[in-house]
Structure formats: structure tokens, C-alpha cells
C-alpha positions as CSV (number, residue, x, y, z in Angstrom):
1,X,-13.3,-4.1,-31.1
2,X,-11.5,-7.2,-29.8
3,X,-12.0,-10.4,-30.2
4,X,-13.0,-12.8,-27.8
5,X,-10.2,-14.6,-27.8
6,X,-8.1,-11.1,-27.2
7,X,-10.6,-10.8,-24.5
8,X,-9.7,-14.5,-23.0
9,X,-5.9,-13.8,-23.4
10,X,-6.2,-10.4,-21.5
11,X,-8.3,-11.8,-18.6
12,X,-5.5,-14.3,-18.5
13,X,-3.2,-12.2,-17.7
14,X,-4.9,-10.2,-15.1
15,X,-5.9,-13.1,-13.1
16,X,-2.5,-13.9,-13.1
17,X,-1.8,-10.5,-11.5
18,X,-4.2,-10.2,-8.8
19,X,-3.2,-11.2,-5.6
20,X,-4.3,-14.4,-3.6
21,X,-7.7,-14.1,-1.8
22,X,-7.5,-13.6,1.9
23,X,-8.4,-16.1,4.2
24,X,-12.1,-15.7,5.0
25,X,-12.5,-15.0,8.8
26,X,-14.9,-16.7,11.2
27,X,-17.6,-15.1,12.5
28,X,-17.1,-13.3,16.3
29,X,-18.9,-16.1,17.7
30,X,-16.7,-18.6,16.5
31,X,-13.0,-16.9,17.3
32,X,-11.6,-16.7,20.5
33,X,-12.4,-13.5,22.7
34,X,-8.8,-12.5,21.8
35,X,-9.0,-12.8,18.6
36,X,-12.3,-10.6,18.4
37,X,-10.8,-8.3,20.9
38,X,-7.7,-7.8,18.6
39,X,-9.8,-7.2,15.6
40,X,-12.0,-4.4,17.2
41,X,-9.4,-2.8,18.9
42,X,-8.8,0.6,17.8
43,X,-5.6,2.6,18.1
44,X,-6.7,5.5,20.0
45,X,-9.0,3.3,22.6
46,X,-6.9,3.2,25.2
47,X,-8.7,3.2,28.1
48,X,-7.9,-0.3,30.5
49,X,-4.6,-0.6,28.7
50,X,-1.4,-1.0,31.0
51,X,0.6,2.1,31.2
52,X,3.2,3.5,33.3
53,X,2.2,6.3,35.5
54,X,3.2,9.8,33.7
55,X,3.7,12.7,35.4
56,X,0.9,15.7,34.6
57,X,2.8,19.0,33.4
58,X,0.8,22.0,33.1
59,X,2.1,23.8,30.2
60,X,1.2,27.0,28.1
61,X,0.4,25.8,24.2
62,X,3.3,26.7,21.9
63,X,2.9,29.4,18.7
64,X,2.6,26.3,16.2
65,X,0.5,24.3,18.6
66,X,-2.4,27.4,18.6
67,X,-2.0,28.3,15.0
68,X,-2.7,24.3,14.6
69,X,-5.9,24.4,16.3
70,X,-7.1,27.5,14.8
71,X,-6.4,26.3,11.1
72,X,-8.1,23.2,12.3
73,X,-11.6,25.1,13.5
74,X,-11.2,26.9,10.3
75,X,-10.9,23.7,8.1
76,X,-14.3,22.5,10.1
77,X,-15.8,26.3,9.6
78,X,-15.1,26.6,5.7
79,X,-16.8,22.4,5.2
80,X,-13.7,21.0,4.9
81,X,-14.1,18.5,7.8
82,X,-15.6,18.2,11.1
83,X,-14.4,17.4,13.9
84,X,-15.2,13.5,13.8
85,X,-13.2,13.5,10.8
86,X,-10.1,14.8,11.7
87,X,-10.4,12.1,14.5
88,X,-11.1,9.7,12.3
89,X,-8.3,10.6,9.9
90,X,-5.7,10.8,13.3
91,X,-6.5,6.9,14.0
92,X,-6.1,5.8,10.6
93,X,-2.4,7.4,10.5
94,X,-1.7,3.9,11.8
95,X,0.6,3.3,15.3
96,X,3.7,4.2,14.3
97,X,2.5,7.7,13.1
98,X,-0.3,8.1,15.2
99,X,1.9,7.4,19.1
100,X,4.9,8.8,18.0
101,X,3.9,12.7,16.9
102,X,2.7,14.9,19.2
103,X,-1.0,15.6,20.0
104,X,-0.8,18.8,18.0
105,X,1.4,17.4,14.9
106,X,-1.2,14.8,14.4
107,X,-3.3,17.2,13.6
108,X,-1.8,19.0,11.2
109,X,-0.4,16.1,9.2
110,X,-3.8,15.2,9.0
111,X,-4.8,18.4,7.7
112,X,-2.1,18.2,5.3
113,X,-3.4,15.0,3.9
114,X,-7.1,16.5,4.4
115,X,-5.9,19.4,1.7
116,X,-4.0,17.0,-0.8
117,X,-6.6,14.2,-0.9
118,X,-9.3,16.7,-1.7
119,X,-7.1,18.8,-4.0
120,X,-7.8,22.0,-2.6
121,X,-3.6,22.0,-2.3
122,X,-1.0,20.4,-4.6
123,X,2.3,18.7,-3.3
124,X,4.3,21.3,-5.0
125,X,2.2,24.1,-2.6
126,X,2.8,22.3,0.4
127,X,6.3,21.7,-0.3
128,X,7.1,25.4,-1.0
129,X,5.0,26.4,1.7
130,X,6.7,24.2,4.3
131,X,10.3,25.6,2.8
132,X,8.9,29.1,3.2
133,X,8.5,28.0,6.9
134,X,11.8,26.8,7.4
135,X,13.4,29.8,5.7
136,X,11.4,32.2,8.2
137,X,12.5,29.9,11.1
138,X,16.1,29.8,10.2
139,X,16.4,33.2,9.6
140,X,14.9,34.1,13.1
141,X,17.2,31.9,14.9
């Protein structure tokens, strides 16, 4: 058993260690309305957001976009998530992720991390996996 002073010495360190406290915020009703507008702003809320006008393009689904969705409903079927979880786990891939992959690649990297995080896949499967993919791909092009 250690000492106390052992004790003392090793909190001593670890204080030193930790990082400074964060600023405590106001509460919303003493910040500025953009201030609290910038704080409970979500990613994917983008509704009254300036935008330039896109074009619509009615397009069939690709292979890998319908094999996405299905793997997806089947995650939800076999417990592994729902659907409010997937969409949750989409917004928290954060903006750079989350605008610049496609609709459909959004979901699957989220399903990816969805497999890992609750060990039901290792790295090492997915990383074979994903090679196994490429090899097929290459060798049909």
C-alpha cells in the first residue's frame, strides 16, 4: 500500500497533467442571440441557410449505393442501431466528413464505425474486407 505521501507526490503530478478548465459559459439568456444560435446549431439543420440554387437530377441509385441501404436496414433489423442512430452518428462525423461524402458514403462510414466501436468487427476485418473489395473491383475493370 502506498503511502500518503506517495499518494500526494502522484496527485502532483496528475494535476500537473490535466488540462486547464474551460471557460464556464453564460447562461442562453445572458449571450447574445448569436452566440446561442451558434451553439445550438447543428450540422445537418440546414433549413433557412443561404445556398445557391442546385439543379435537381433524377438519377437511378448505383450497385454500392443499394447494397449500402440494405446493409443499413439490416444493421437496424439484427439491433444493431436504429434509424435515429445512424443519423445521429452521420452529424457527429463533424463538417468536414459529414458535407464532403456523399449521402450514401455517410452511411456506410458510419456503419463502419457502428461495427468497430461495438466490436462486432475488428480493424484487421475491415481492412481485409475493404482490400478484398478493391481486388474484385480492379480485377473487373
Amino acid at each position: 500500500m502506498p503511502s500518503p505521501s506517495d499518494l500526494d507526490a502522484l496527485q502532483r503530478r496528475v494535476l500537473g497533467l490535466s488540462p486547464e478548465p474551460a471557460a464556464r459559459l453564460d447562461s442562453p439568456y445572458w449571450i447574445s442571440n448569436e452566440a446561442y444560435g451558434a451553439l445550438r446549431h447543428v450540422l445537418h439543420d440546414v433549413g433557412g441557410q443561404p445556398d445557391a440554387p442546385v439543379p435537381y437530377v433524377d438519377k437511378e441509385e448505383e450497385d454500392w449505393e443499394l447494397r449500402t441501404y440494405v446493409l443499413c436496414e439490416v444493421l437496424a433489423w439484427r439491433g444493431v442501431w436504429n434509424a435515429e442512430v445512424r443519423r445521429r452518428r452521420e452529424n457527429d462525423l463533424g463538417a468536414t466528413l459529414y458535407l464532403g461524402l456523399p449521402y450514401y458514403a455517410r452511411w456506410l462510414s458510419v456503419a463502419a464505425k457502428t461495427l468497430l466501436d461495438k466490436g462486432l468487427i475488428s480493424v484487421d476485418e475491415l481492412a481485409a474486407k475493404i482490400d478484398a473489395v478493391r481486388a474484385r473491383k480492379e480485377a473487373g475493370s
